[in-house]
C-alpha positions as CSV (number, residue, x, y, z in Angstrom):
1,X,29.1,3.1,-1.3
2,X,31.7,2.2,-3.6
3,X,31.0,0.4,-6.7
4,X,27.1,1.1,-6.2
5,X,24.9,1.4,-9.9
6,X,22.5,3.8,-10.4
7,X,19.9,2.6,-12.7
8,X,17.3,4.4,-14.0
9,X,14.0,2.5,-15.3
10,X,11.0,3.9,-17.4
11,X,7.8,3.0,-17.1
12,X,6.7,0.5,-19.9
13,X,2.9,0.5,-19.2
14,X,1.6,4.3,-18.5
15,X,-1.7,3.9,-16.9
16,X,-3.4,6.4,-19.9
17,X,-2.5,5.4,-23.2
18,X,-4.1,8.4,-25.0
19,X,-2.1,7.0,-28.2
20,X,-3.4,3.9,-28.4
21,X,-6.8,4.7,-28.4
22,X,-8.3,2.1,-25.6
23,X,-10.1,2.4,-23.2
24,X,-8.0,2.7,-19.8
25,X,-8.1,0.1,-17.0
26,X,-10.0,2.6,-14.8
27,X,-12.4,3.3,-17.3
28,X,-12.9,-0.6,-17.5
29,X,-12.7,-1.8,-14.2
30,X,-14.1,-5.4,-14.6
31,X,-11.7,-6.8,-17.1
32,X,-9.3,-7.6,-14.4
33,X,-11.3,-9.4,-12.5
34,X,-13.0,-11.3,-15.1
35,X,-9.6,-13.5,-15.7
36,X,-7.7,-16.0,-14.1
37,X,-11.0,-17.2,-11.6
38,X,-11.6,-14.6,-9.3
39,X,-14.2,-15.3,-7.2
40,X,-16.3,-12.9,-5.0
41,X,-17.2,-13.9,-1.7
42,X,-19.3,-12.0,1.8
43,X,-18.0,-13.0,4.8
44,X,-19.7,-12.6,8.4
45,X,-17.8,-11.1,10.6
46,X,-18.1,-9.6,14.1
47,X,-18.6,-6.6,13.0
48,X,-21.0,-7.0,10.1
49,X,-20.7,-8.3,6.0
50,X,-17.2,-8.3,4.1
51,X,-17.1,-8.2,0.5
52,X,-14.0,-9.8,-0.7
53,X,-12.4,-11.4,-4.1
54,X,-10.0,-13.9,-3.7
55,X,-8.0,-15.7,-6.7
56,X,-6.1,-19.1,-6.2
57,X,-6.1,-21.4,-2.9
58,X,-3.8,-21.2,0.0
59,X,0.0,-22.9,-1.1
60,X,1.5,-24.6,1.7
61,X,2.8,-22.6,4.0
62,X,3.1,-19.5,1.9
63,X,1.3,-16.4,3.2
64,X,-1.8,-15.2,1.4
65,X,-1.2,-11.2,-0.3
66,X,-3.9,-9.4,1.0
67,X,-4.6,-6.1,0.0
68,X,-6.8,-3.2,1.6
69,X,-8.0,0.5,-0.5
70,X,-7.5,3.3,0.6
71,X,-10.7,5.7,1.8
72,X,-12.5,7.0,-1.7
73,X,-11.9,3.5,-3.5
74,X,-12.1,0.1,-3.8
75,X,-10.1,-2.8,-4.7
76,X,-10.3,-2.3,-8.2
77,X,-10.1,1.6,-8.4
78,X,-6.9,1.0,-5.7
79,X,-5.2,-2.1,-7.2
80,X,-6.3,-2.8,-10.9
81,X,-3.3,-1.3,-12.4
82,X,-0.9,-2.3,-9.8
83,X,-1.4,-5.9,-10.3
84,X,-2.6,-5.5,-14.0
85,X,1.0,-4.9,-14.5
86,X,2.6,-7.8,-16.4
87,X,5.9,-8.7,-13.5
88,X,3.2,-8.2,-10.9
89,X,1.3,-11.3,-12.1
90,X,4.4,-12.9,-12.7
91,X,5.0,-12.5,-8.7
92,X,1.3,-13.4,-7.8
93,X,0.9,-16.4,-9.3
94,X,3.3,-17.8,-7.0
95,X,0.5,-16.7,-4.3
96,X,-3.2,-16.1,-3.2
97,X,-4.0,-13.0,-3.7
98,X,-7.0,-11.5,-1.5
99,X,-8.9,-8.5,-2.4
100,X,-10.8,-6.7,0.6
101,X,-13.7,-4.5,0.3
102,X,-14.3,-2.2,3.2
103,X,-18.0,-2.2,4.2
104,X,-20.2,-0.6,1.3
105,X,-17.5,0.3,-1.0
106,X,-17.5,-2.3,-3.5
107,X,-19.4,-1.9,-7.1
108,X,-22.8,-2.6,-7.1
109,X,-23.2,-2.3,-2.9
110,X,-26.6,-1.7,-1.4
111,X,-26.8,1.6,0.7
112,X,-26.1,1.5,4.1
113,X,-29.2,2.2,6.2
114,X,-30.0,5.2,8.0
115,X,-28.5,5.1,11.2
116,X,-26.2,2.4,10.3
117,X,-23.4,2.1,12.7
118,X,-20.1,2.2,10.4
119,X,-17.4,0.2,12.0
120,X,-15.0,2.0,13.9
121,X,-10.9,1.9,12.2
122,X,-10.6,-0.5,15.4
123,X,-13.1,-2.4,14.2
124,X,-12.3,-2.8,10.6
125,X,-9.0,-4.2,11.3
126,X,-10.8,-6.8,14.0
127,X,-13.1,-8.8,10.8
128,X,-9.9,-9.5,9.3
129,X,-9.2,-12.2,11.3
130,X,-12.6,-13.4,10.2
131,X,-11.1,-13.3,6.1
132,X,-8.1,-15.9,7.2
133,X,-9.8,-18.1,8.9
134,X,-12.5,-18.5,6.3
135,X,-10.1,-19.3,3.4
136,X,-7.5,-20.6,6.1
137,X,-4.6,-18.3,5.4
138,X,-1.9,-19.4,8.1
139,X,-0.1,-15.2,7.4
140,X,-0.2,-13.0,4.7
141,X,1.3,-10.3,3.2
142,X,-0.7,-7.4,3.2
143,X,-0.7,-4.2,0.5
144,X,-2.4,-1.1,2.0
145,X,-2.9,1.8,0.7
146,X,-4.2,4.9,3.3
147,X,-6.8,4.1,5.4
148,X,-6.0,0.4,3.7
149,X,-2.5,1.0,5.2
150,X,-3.9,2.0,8.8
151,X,-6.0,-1.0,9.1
152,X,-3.6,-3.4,7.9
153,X,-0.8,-1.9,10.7
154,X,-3.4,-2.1,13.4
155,X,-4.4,-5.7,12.1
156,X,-0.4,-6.6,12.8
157,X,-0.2,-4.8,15.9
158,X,-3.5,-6.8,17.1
159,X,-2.6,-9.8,15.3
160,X,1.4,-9.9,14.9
161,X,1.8,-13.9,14.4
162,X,-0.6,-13.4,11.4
163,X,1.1,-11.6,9.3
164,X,4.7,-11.7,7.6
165,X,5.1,-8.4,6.3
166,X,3.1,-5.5,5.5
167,X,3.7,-3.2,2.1
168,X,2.3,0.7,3.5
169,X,1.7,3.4,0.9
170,X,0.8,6.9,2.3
171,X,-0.2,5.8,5.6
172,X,-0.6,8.3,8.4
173,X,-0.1,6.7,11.8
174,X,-1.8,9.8,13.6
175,X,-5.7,11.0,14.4
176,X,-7.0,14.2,13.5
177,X,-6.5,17.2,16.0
178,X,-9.0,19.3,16.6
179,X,-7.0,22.0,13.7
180,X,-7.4,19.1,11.2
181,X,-10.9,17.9,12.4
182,X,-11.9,21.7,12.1
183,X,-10.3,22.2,8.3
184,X,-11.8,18.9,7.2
185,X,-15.0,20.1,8.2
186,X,-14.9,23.5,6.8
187,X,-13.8,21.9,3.4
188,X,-16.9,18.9,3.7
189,X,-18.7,22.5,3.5
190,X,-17.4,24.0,0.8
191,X,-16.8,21.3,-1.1
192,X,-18.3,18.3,-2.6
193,X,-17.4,14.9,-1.2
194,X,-15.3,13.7,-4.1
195,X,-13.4,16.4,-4.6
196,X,-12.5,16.3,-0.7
197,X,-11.8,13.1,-1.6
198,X,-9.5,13.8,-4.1
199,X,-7.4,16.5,-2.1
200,X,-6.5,13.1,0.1
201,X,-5.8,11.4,-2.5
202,X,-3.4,13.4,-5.1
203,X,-0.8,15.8,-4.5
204,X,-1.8,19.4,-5.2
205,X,0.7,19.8,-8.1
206,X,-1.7,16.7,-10.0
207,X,-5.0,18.7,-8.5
208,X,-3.8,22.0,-9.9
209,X,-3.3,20.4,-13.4
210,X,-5.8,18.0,-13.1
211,X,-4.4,15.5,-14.6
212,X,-6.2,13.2,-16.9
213,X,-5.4,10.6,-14.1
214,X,-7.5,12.9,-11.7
215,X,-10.1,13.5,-14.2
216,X,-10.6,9.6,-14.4
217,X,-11.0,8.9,-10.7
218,X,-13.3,12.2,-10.1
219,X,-15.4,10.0,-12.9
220,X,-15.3,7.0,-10.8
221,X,-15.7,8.2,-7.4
222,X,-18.8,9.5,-8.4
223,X,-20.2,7.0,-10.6
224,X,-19.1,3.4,-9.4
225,X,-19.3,4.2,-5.0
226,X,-21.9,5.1,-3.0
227,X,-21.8,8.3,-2.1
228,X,-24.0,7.5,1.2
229,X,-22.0,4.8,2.5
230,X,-18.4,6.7,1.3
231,X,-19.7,9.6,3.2
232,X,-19.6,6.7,6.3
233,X,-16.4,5.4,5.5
234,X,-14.5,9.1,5.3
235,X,-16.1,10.0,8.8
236,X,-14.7,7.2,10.3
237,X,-11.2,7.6,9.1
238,X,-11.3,11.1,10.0
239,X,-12.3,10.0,13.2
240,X,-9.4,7.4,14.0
241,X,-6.9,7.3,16.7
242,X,-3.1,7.1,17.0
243,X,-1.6,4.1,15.9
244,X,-0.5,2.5,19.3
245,X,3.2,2.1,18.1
246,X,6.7,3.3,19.0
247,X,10.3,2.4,18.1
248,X,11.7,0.1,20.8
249,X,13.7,2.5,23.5
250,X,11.8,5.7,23.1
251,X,9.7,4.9,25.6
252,X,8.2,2.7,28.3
253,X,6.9,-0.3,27.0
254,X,7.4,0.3,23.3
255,X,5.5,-1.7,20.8
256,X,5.4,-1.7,17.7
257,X,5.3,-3.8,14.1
258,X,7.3,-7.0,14.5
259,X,7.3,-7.7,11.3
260,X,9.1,-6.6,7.8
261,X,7.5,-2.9,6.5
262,X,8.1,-1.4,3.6
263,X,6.7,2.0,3.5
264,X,6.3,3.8,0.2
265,X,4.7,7.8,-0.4
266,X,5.1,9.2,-3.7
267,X,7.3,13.0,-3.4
268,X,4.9,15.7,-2.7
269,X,2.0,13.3,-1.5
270,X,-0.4,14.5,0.7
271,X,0.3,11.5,3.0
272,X,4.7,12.1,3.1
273,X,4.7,13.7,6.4
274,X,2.6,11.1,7.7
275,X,4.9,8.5,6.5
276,X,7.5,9.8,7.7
277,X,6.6,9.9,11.3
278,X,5.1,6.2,10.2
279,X,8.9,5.7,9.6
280,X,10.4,7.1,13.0
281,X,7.8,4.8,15.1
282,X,9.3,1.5,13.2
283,X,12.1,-0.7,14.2
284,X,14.8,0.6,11.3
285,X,16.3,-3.1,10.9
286,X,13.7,-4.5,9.2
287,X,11.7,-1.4,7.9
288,X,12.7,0.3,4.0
289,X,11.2,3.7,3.0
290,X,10.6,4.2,-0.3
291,X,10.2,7.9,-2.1
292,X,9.1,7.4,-5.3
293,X,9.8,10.8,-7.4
294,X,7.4,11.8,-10.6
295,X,4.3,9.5,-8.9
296,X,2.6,11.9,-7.1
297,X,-0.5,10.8,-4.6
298,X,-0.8,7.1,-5.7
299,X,2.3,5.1,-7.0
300,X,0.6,1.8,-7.3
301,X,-1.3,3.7,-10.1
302,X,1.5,6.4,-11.8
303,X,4.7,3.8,-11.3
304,X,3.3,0.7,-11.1
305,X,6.5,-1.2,-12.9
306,X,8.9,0.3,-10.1
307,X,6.8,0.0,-7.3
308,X,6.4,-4.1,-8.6
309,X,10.2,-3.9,-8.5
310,X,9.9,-2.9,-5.0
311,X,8.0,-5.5,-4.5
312,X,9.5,-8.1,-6.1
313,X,12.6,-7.8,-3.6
314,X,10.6,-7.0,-0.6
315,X,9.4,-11.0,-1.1
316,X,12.6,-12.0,-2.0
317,X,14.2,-10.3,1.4
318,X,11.6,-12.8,3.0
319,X,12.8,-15.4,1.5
320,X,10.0,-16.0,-0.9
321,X,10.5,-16.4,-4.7
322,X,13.8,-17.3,-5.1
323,X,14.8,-15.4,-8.4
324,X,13.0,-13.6,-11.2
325,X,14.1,-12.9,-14.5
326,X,13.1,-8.7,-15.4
327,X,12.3,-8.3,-18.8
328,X,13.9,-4.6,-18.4
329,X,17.6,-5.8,-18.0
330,X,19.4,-8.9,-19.2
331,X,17.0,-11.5,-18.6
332,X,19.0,-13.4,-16.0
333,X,17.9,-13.8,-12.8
334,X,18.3,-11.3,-10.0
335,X,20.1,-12.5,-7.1
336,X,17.8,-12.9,-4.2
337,X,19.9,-10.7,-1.9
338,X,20.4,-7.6,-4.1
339,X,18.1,-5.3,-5.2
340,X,18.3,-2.6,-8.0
341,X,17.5,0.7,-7.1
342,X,18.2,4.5,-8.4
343,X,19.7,6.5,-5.0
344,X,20.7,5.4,-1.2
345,X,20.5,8.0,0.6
346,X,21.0,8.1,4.4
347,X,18.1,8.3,6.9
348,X,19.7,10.3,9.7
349,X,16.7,13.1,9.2
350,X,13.9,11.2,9.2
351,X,15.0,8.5,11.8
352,X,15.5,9.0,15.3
353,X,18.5,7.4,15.6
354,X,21.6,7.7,13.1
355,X,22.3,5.9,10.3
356,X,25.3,3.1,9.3
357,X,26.6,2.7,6.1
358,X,26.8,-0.6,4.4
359,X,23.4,-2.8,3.5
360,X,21.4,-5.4,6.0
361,X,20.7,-8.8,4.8
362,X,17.3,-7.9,4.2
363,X,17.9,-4.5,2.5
364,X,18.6,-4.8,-0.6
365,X,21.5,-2.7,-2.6
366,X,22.7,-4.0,-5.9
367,X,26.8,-3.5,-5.8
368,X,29.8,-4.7,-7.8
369,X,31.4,-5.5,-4.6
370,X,30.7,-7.8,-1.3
371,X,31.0,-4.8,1.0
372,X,29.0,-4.2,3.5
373,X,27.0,-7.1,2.5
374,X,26.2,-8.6,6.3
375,X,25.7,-5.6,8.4
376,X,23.0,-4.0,10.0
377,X,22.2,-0.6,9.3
378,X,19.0,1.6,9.9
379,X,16.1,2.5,7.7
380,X,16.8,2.6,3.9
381,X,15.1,5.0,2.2
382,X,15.3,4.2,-1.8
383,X,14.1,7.2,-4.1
384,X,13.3,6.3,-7.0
C-alpha cells in the first residue's frame, strides 16, 4: 500500500443548478436525445414490442454500450445525466451506445391493455437477444441500473458469449420472500405508486429531506410514465426470482458471470445489502465494488463525473480506449493500467473468501511504485 494517492475529486456538473437559473436535464428530458442522431426504433421480439434509441453504428469489433433503467424510469429519467456528462461523451463516441426501453415505459407509450400479460424478469432479459441481432452487435457492454441491473445479469448468465462486461448499480440478486412480498404490499396500500417507487429508489436520508433531486423525479414519475403500465412493470419485479448464480467452489455446479462486473451502490442505498450479496456470488478476480459516499440512491444521477471515472477505467481494464486525457488533473493521459481512486480498502467482510494485498492487472490502483502490479487479488471495493 505504499506509495498509494488519495485523491479527492469534486463534482464539476451538479445535476441542479439552482444558481444558474436553467432548467435542469430532468426537467428537460428531450434535449439529450435531440443531438448527435439518435434515432428511435421498436423492435419485435419474442416476447412482444421493444422501444429502443440507438446513436452511431456498430465499430468493428467493439462491443455496443447498452444500457437498461431501473423499475420507475426510463432511459432518459435513468441515464440523461450520466451520459450528459461532458468525459462520458468523450468515452461514448468511441462506441454505440443503445438505450433500452422496458415494455410501456418510454415517453409517450400507449397503455397496456387490460389483461396484458407483462413479460416475466425471465422474459425481459430473453428480447435482448432480439436488440443485437437487429443492429448486429457482435457483444456489448451493458449499464444497468436495478431491475436494469437484474436483467442485464440474467441476459449474461443466458447469453455469456454476448457480452464483455456488465456495469451493475444497486442490483439485488434475490426475490422477494414472503416478509418482503407482504410489506411491499401493505405499502402499495398505503401509499401511492410513485412514492413506493421512490422508497426503491432513494435512500431514506434523501426521502426524509426530500431533496430537490426527489422532488424532480416525484414530478416525472407522475407526469412523463404511465402509471398503468408502471404498475405492470413493479409487479413483475417484485415478482422475480433468485439470480441463478454462485461463486465457483461454494457449491455444486457453480455458475455464475463470466465476464468483467463492476458493481457500484451509493452508501446508505436502499439496494447496498443487495449488492453486497451481488458481490459474494461473483468470481472476485474480475469483479470491483464500488461505494460511492455522498450519492445516495442513484450515483449515475448525484456523481455522475466519478462514476464516468469509474467507467472510464473499467473500459480501459478491457482493453478498450487506450488513454484519455481528464480535464480534472494534468491533462496527460492516464495510463491504461492504473486507475485513480480515493480509498482501498480490503474485502475480507463482504467476500467469502479473504483478501490479498497488491492490485490485479485488471484492477486498477494508481501508485508511485510498481508493487504489486501483476498479482491477483480478490474483489476491490473503491469508496469513493
Amino acid at each position: 500500500m505504499a506509495g498509494m494517492k488519495d485523491q479527492q475529486f469534486t463534482e464539476e456538473k451538479p445535476l441542479l443548478p439552482e444558481s444558474r437559473g436553467q432548467e435542469t436535464e430532468m426537467e428537460n428530458c428531450e434535449t439529450f436525445v435531440a443531438e448527435g442522431d439518435w434515432k428511435e426504433h421498436d423492435i419485435e421480439t419474442p416476447y412482444g414490442m421493444l422501444h429502443v434509441v440507438i446513436r452511431g453504428a456498430p465499430k468493428g469489433n467493439k462491443p455496443a454500450i447498452l444500457t437498461y433503467h431501473d423499475v420507475g424510469l426510463n432511459h432518459k429519467l435513468c441515464f440523461n445525466t450520466f451520459f450528459h456528462n461532458e468525459d462520458m461523451q468523450e468515452i461514448t463516441k468511441h462506441f454505440v451506445v443503445c438505450h433500452v426501453d422496458a415494455p410501456g415505459q418510454h415517453i409517450g407509450a400507449p397503455q397496456m391493455p387490460q389483461g396484458y400479460q407483462y413479460p416475466t424478469m425471465d422474459q425481459l432479459a430473453g428480447m435482448l437477444p432480439s436488440v443485437v441481432q437487429h443492429f448486429g452487435f457482435k457483444s456489448i457492454v451493458g449499464i444497468g441500473v436495478g431491475a436494469g441491473a437484474y436483467i442485464l445479469a440474467k441476459f449474461a448468465l443466458i447469453f455469456p458469449d454476448l457480452v464483455e462486461g456488465l456495469v451493475l448499480l444497486n442490483i439485488d440478486p434475490n426475490g422477494k420472500g414472503w416478509i418482503d412480498w407482504a410489506a411491499t404490499k401493505l405499502s402499495g396500500l398505503t401509499s401511492t405508486l410513485p412514492d413506493t417507487v421512490l422508497a426503491h429508489l432513494f435512500s431514506q436520508e434523501e426521502l426524509m429531506s426530500n431533496t430537490e433531486v426527489v422532488q424532480t423525479y416525484r414530478q416525472q414519475i407522475n407526469n412523463t410514465i404511465n402509471q398503468f403500465n408502471l404498475q405492470l412493470f413493479w409487479n413483475m419485479y417484485n415478482s422475480r426470482r433468485d439470480l441463478e448464480m454462485n461463486r465457483s467452489g461454494s457449491v455444486l455446479n457453480a455458475k455464475t458471470l463470466r465476464c468483467p462486473v463492476m458493481l457500484v451502490v451509493g452508501d446508505n442505498a436502499p439496494a447496498e445489502e443487495g449488492v453486497v450479496e451481488c458481490n459474494s456470488k461473483l468470481d472476485p478476480t474480475n469483479t470491483t465494488f464500488l461505494k460511492m459516499a455522498d450519492s445516495g440512491g442513484m450515483p449515475q444521477i448525484t456523481q455522475p463525473g466519478k462514476l464516468t471515472e469509474a467507467f472510464k477505467y473499467f473500459l480501459q481494464g478491457m482493453g478498450y480506449i487506450a488513454y484519455m486525457k481528464d480535464r480534472r488533473m494534468s491533462g496527460g493521459p492516464v495510463p491504461s493500467a492504473s486507475m485513480t481512486r480515493l480509498v482501498r480498502s480490503r474485502t475480507a467482510s463482504l467476500t467469502s473468501g479473504g483478501s490479498v494485498d497488491g492490485s490485479r492487472n485488471r484492477a486498477c490502483t494508481h501508485s508511485d511504485s510498481t508493487e504489486g502490479v501483476g498479482q491477483v487479488s480478490h474483489t476491490m471495493e473503491v469508496s469513493c
